[in-house]
Backbone as JSON, one array per atom type, in Angstrom:
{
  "sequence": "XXXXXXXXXXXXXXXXXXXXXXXXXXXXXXXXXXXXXXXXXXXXXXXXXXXXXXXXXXXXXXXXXXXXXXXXXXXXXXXX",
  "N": [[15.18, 17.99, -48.31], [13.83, 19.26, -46.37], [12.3, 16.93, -45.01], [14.97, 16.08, -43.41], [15.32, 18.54, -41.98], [13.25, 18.54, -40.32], [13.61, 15.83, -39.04], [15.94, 15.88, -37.71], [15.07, 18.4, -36.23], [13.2, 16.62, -34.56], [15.18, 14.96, -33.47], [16.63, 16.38, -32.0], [14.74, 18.07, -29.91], [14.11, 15.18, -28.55], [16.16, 14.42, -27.32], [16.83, 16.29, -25.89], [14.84, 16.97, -23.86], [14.84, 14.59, -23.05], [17.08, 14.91, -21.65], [16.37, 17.11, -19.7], [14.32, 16.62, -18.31], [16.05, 14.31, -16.93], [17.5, 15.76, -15.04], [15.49, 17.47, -14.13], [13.41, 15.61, -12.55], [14.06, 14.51, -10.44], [14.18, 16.73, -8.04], [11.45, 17.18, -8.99], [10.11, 14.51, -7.42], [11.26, 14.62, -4.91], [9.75, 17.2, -3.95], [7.27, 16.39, -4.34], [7.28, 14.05, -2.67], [7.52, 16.02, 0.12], [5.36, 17.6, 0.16], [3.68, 15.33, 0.44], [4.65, 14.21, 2.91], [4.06, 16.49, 4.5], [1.2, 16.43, 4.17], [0.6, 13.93, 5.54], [1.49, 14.73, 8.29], [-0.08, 16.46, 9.35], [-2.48, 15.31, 8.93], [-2.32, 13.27, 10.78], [-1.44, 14.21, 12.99], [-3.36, 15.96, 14.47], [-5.13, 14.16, 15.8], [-5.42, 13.19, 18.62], [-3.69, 12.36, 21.62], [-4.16, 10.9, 24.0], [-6.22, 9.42, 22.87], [-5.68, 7.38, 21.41], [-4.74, 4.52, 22.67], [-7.02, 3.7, 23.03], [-8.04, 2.81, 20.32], [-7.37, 0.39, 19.72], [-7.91, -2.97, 19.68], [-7.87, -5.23, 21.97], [-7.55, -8.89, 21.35], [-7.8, -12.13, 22.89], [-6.39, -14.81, 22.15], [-7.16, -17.78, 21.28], [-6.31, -20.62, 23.34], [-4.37, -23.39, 22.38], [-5.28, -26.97, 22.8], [-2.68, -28.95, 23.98], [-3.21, -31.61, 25.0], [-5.11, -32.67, 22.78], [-5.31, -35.14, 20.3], [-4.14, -34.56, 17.37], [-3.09, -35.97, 15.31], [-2.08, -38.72, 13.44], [1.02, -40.86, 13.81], [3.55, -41.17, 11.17], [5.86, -43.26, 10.42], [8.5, -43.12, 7.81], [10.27, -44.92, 5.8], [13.17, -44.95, 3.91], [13.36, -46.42, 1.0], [15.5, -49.09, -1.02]],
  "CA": [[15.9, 18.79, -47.35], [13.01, 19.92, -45.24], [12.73, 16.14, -44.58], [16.04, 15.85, -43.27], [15.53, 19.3, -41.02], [12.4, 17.87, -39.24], [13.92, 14.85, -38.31], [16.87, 16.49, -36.98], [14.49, 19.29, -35.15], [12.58, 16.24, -33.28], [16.0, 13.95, -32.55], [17.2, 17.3, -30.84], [14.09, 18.13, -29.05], [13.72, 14.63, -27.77], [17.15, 14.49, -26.44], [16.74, 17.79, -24.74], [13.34, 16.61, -23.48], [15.23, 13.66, -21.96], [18.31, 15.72, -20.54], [15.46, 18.06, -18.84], [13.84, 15.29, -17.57], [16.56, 13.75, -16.01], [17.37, 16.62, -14.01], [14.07, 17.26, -12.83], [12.63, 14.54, -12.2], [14.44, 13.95, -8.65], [13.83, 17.55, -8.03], [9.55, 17.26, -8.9], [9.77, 13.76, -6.72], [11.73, 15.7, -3.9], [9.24, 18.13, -3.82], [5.96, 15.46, -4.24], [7.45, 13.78, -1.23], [7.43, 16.42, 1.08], [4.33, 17.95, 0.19], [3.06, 14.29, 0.91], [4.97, 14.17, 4.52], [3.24, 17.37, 5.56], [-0.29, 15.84, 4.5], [0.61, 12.7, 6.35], [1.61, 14.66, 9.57], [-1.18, 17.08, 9.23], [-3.49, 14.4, 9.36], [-1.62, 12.23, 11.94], [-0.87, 15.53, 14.24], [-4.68, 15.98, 14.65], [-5.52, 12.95, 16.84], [-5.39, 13.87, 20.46], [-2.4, 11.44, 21.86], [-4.61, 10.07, 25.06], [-7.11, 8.3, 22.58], [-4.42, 6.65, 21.02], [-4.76, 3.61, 23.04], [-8.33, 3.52, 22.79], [-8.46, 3.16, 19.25], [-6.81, -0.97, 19.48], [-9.03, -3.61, 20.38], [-6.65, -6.39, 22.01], [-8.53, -9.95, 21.62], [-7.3, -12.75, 23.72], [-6.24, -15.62, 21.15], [-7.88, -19.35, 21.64], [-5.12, -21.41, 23.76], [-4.35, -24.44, 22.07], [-5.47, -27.97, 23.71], [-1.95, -29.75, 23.5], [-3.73, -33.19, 25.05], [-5.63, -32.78, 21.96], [-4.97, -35.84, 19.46], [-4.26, -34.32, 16.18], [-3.07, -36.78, 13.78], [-1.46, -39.88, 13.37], [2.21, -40.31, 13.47], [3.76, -41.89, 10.04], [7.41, -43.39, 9.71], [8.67, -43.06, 6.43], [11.32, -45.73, 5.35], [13.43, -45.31, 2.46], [13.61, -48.01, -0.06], [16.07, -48.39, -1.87]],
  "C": [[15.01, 19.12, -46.14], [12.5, 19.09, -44.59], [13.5, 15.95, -43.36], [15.89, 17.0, -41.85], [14.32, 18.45, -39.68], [12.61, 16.52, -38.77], [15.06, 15.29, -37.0], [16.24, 17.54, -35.71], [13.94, 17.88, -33.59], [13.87, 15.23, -32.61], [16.37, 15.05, -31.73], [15.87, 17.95, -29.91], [14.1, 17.07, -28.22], [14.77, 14.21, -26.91], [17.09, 15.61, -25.53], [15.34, 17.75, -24.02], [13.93, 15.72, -22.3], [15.83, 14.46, -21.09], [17.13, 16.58, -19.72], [15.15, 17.32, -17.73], [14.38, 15.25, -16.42], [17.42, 14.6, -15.04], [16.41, 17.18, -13.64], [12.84, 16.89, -12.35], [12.88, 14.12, -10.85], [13.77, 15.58, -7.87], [12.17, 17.84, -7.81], [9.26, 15.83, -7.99], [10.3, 14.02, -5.56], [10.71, 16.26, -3.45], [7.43, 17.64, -3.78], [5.99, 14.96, -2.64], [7.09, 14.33, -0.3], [6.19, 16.83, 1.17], [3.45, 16.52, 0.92], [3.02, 14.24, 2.6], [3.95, 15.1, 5.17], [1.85, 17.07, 5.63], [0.11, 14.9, 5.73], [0.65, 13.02, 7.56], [0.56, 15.67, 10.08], [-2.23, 16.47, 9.81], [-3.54, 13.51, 10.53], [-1.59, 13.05, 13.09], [-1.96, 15.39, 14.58], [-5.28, 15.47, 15.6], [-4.96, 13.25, 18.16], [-4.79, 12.06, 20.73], [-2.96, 10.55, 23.14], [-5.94, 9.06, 24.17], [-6.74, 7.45, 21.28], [-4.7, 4.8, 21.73], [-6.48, 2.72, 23.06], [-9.24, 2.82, 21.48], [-7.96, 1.0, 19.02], [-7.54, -1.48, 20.79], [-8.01, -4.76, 20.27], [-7.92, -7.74, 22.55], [-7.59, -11.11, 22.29], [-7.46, -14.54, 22.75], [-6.7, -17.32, 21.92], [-6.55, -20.11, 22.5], [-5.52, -23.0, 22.82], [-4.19, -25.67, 23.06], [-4.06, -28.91, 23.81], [-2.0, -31.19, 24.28], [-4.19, -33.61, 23.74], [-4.88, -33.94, 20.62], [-4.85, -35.09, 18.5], [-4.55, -35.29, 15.15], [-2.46, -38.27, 14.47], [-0.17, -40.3, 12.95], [2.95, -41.54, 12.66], [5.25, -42.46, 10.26], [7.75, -43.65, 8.4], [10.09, -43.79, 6.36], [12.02, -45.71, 3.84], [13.65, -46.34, 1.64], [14.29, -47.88, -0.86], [16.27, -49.58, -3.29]]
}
């Protein structure tokens, strides 16, 4: 019998463990989120907005030679 109760005690805890859960679990990731946002704009706010542009280093990409031979051009014939 006392078997029988402690099985029954943990199938109804772990259902009521779940049901908890799954109401607040959106609720504690709700509430992770924002705390996150305000780090993120905290940290982001900070930076003085005129050295913003300062901060990207624009490099000037190789032009490609298109006289330049590459390869060698194949025709492919099917056979059948």
């Amino acid at each position: 019998m006392v078997l029988l109760q402690t099985i029954l005690i943990l199938i109804i805890v772990y259902y009521g463990f779940k049901l908890l859960l799954k109401w607040l679990a959106p609720k504690i990731l709700d509430y992770a989120m924002k705390k996150t946002e305000e780090r993120f704009g905290q940290t982001f706010g900070q930076q003085p907005s005129n050295n913003r542009d300062s901060t990207f280093v624009k490099k000037d990409r190789p032009k490609a030679n298109p006289s330049k031979k590459v390869g060698e051009y194949i025709d492919f014939e099917e056979i059948e």
